[in-house]
C-alpha positions in Angstrom: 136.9 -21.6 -138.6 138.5 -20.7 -141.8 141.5 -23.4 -143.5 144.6 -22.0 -142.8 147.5 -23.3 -145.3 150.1 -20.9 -143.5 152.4 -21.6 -140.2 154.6 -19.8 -139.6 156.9 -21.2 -137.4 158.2 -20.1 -133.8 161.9 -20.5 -134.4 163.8 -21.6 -137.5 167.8 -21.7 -137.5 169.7 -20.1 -140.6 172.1 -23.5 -141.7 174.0 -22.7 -144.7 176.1 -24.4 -147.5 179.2 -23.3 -145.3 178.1 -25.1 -142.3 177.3 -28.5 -144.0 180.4 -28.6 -146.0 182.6 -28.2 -142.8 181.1 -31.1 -141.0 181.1 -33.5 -144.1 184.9 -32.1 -143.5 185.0 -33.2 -139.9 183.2 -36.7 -141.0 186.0 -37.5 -143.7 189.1 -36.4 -141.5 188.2 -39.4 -138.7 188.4 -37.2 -135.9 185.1 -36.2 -134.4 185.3 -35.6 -130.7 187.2 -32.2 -129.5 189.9 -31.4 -131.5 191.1 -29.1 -134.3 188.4 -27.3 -134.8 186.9 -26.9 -131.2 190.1 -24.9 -130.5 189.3 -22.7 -134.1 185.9 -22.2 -132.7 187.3 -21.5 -129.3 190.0 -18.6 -130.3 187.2 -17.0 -133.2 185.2 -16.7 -130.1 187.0 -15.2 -127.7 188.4 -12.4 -130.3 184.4 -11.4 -131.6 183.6 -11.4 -127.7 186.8 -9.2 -126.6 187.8 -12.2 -124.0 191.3 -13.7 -123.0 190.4 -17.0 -123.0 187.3 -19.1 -124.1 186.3 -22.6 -123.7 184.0 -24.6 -125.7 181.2 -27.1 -123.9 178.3 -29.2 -124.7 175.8 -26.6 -123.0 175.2 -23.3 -121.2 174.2 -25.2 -118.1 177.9 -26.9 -118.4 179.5 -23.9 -118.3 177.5 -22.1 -115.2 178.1 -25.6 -113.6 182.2 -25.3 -114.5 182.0 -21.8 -113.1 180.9 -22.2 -110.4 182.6 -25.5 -109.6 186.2 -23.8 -110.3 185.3 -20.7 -108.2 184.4 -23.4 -105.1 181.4 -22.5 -104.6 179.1 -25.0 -102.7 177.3 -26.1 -99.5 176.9 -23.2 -97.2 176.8 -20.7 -99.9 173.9 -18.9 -101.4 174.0 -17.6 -105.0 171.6 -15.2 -106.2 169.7 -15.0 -109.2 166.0 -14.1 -111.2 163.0 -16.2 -111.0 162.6 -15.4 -114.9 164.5 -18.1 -116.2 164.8 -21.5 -117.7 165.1 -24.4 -114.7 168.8 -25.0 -115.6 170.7 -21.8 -114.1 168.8 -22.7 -110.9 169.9 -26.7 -111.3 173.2 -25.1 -111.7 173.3 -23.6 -108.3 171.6 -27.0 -106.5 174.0 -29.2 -108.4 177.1 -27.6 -106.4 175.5 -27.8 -103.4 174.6 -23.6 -102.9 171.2 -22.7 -102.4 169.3 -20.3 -104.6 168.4 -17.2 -103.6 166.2 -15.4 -106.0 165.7 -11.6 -106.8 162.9 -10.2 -108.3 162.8 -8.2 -111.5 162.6 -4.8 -113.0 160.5 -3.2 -115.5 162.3 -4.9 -118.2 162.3 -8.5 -117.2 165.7 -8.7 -116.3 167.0 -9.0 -112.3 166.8 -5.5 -110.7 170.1 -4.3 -109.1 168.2 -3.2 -105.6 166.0 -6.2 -105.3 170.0 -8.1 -105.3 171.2 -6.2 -102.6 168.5 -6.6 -100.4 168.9 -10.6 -101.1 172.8 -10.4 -100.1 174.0 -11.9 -96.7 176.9 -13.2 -95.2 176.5 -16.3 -97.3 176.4 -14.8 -100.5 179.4 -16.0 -103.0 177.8 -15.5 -106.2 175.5 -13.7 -108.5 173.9 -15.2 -111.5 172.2 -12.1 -114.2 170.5 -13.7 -116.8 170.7 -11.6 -119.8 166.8 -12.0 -120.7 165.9 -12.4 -124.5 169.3 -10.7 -125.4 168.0 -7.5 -123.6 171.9 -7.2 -121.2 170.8 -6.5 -117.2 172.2 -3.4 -115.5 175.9 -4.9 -115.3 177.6 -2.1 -113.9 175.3 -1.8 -111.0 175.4 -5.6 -110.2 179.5 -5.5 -111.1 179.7 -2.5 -108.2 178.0 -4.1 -105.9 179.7 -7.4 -106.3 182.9 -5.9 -106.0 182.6 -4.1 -103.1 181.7 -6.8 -100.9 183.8 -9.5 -102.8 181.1 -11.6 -104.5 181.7 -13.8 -107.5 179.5 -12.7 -110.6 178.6 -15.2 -113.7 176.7 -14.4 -116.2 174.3 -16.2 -118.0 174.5 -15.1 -121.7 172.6 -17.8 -123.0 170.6 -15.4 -125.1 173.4 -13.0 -125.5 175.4 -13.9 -128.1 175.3 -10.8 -130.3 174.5 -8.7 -127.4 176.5 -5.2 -126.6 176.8 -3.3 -123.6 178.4 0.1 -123.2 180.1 -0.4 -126.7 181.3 -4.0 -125.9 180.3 -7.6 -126.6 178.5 -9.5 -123.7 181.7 -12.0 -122.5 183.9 -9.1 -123.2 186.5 -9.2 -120.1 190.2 -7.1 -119.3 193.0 -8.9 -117.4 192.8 -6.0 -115.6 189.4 -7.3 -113.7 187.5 -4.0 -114.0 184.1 -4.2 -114.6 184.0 -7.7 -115.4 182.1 -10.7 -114.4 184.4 -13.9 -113.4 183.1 -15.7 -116.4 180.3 -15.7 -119.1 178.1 -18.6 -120.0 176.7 -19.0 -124.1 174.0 -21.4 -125.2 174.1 -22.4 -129.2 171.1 -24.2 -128.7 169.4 -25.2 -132.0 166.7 -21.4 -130.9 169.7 -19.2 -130.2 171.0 -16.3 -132.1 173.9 -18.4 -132.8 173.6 -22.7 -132.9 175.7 -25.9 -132.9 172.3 -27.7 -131.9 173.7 -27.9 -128.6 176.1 -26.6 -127.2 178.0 -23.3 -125.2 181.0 -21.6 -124.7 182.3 -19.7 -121.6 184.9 -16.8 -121.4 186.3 -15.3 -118.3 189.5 -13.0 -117.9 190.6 -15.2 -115.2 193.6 -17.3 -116.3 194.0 -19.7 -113.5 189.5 -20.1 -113.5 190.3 -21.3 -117.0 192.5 -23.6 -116.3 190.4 -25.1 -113.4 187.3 -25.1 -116.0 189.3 -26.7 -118.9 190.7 -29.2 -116.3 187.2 -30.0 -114.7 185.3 -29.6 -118.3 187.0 -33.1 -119.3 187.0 -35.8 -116.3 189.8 -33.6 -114.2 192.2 -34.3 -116.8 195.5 -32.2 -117.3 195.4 -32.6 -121.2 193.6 -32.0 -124.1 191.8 -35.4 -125.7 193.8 -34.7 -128.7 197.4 -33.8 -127.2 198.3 -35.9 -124.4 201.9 -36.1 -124.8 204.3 -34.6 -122.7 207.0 -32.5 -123.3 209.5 -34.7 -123.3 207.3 -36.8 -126.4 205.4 -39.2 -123.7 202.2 -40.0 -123.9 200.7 -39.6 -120.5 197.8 -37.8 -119.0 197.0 -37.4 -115.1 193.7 -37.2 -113.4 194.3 -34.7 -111.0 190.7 -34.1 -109.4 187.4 -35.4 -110.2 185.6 -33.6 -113.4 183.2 -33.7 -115.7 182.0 -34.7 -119.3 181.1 -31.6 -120.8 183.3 -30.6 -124.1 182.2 -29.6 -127.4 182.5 -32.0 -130.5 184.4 -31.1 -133.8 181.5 -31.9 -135.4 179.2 -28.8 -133.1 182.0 -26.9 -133.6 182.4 -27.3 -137.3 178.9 -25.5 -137.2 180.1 -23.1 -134.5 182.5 -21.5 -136.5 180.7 -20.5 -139.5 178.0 -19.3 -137.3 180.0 -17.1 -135.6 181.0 -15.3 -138.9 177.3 -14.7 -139.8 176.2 -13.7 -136.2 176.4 -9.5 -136.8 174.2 -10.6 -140.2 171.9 -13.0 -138.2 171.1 -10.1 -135.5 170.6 -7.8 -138.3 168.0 -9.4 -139.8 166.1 -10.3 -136.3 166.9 -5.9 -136.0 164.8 -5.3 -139.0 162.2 -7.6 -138.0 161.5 -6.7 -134.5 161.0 -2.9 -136.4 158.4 -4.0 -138.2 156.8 -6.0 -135.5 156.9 -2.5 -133.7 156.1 -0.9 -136.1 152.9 -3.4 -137.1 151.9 -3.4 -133.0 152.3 -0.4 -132.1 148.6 1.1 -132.1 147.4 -1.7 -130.0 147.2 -1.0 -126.8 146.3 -4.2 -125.6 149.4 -5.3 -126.3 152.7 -4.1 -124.2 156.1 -4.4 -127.0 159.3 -5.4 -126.2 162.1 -3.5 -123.8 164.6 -2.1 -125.8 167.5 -0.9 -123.5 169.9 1.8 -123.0 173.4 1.9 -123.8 173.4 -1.8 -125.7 173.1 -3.7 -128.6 170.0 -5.9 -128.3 170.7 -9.3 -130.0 166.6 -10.0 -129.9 167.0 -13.5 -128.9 163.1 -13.4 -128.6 160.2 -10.8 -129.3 158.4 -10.8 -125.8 154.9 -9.1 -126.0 153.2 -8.4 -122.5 149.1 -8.6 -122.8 147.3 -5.7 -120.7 145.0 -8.6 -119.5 142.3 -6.5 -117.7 141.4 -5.1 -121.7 140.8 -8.3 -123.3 138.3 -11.3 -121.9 140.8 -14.4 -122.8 143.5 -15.8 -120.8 147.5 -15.6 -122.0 147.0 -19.7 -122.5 143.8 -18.9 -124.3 145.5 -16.0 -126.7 148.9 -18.7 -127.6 145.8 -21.0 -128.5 144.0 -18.8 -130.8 147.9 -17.9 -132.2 148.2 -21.7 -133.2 144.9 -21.6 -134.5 145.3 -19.1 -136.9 148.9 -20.5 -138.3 151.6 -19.0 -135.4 153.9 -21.1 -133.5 154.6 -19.1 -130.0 156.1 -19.9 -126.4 156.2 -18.4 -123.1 159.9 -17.0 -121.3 159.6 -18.3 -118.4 157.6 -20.6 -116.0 158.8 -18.7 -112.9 161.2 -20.5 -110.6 158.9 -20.7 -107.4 156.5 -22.0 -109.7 158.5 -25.3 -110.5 157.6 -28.2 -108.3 161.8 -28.8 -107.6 162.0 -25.5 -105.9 159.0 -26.1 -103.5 161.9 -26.2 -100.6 162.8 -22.8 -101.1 159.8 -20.8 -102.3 158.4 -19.7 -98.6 161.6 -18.1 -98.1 160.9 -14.7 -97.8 163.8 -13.5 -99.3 162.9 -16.1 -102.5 159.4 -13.8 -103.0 159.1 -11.9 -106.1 155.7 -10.3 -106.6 156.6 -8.9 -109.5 157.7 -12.0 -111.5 154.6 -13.5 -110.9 153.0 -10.6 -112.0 154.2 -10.7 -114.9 154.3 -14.8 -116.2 150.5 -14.9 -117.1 151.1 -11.7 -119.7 153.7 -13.0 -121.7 154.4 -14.5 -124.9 157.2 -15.2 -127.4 156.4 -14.3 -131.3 158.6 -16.0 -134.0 161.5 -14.3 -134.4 164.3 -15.6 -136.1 166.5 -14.6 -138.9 164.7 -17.1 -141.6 161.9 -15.0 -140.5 160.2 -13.1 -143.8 158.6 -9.7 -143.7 155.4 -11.1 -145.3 155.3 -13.6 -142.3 155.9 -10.5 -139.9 152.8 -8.9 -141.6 150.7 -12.7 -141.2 151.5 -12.6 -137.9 150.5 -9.0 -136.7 147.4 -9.8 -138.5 146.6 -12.6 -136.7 147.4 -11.0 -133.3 145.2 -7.9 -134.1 142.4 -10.5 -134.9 142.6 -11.9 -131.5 142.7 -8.9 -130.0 139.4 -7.2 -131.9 137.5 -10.8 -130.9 138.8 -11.0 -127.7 137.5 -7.5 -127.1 134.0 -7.8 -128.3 133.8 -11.7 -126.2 133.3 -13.1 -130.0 135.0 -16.3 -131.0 138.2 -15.7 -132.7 137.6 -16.8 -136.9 140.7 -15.9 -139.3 139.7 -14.0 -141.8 
């Protein structure tokens, strides 16, 4: 095996002056919970994503569990949603008391409309799309459905910041309640498009679900942290109903905010780079690239490759192995639900089989992609790949060249 010197790595986030000088700001002011800036971060937020109303939290999995909890949505109730996705949008659903019913995917990865309606019973409240890798589900099929039978959709957009669909941001939402989910649920985990380290946001249209989430979000309280007077100039808050502890800091949000403003830049860059992976991969035809979508605005959260497995002689574990090897961080998105050990309850369920999900998990991997990502390192990595591939074909051990 030949010394390597290069790595490049799976995920790098893009912190800049701006970002550091705004939370040496929040250190010197001596406020550092919720406050000031959390509600800056909250209204910049709702305006990019075209949303009434907007409310900052500590994760995405805070804000499908606020969503859910505010619609009342618990035991008795069955919520559907895709195998292919992380643990937490399913914990979500368990966490309220629902039980997950999942729907198997389409062609692209994402939840397929028809598998959906031939999950939904009497007991269906909800629907969970996950937007997968940024690539935005077939909303206005789920949204029809929903609505004609009176079903509750969230959304979860924690790979969709930067995402457009039909010409409008992914949390975008009308008072008018057409075509809308009932709220949308960001991650700014330190991977994502768009990062506070941790943290999420979610949006709805609803006013009064707002109110509920903001309420629940902080311990059931009926005031902000930082404003807790009335308005007669008392200081008094109420417990009205038993919450949660999931807001955003000053100091996340401090980050947050000057995030936001380079998000369109950010997905640019990750644009340019997933050309040139295309562009690098596309004569391989052991190799499968990347849905792109119709009608949208990818925000390329992550570069997912699909290996034709019956033209090389190594295993998908085998291939990320090599990858490492020759200087490439990678991951895999996702361990299918009915795979996890938690969900073993539910998976003989015949309405909880999805062939095609498990078809799929042993093909894919996750390149780096991210916007600290450099064209040469593009051009490393496709090399490497195409390495692998040629050994793997010929049954030779892999040796970077």
């Amino acid at each position: 095996m030949k010394k390597n010197d290069m790595f490049v790595p799976f995920s790098v986030p893009s912190i800049g002056e701006e970002e550091i000088e705004e939370v040496v700001a929040v250190l010197r002011s001596g406020w550092l919970t919720s406050g000031a800036r959390t509600e800056r971060f909250e209204q910049e937020f709702r305006k990019y994503v075209q949303a009434p109303t907007a409310l900052a939290v500590n994760s995405c999995t805070a804000g499908l569990h606020l969503a859910l909890s505010a619609l009342g949505i618990g035991p008795g109730d069955e919520v559907i949603t895709t195998p292919i996705t992380f643990c937490a949008t399913v914990n979500t659903i368990l966490h309220v008391g629902a039980k997950p019913i999942l729907a198997d995917i389409g062609t692209d990865g994402n939840i397929d409309p028809e598998s959906i309606l031939n999950r939904i019973s009497n007991k269906t409240r909800a629907i969970i799309p996950v937007h997968l890798g940024g690539l935005p589900c077939d909303m206005k099929s789920i949204w029809s459905m929903a609505k004609e039978r009176g079903i509750h959709v969230i959304e979860d957009a924690a790979h969709a910041a930067g995402t457009f669909y039909h010409g409008r941001p992914i949390g975008a939402s009308d008072l008018d309640g057409n075509e809308q989910s009932d709220a949308v649920a960001f991650s700014f985990y330190a991977t994502k498009n768009l990062t506070t380290g941790e943290g999420g946001m979610v949006t709805t249209g609803n006013q009064k679900l707002m109110e509920r989430m903001r309420r629940l979000c902080l311990h059931g309280i009926n005031k902000d942290a930082w404003n807790r007077y009335s308005e007669h100039g008392n200081w008094y808050y109420e417990v009205t109903e038993v919450g949660f502890k999931y807001n955003l800091s000053d100091i996340q949000s401090a980050i947050g905010i000057h995030q936001l403003r380079k998000l369109d830049r950010l997905v640019e860059i990750r644009t340019r780079r997933v050309e040139q992976y295309n562009r690098l991969l596309a004569d391989i035809p052991e190799i499968e690239l990347p849905a792109i979508g119709e009608n949208c605005k990818h925000a390329w959260h992550l570069y997912m490759i699909r290996l034709n497995l019956q033209t090389i002689d190594i295993t998908r574990d085998e291939f990320i192995k090599r990858l490492k090897t020759g200087g490439v961080g990678a991951s895999v998105h996702f361990i299918p639900i009915p795979l996890h050990g938690f969900f073993a309850a539910h998976a003989n369920d015949p309405r909880n089989q999805v062939p095609r999900a498990l078809e799929l998990y042993p093909r894919i991997v996750s390149l780096p992609l991210h916007a600290e990502l450099t064209p040469e390192q593009v051009e490393y990595v496709a090399k490497v790949l195409k390495d692998i591939v040629v050994a793997a074909k010929k049954n030779k051990a892999f040796v970077l060249k």
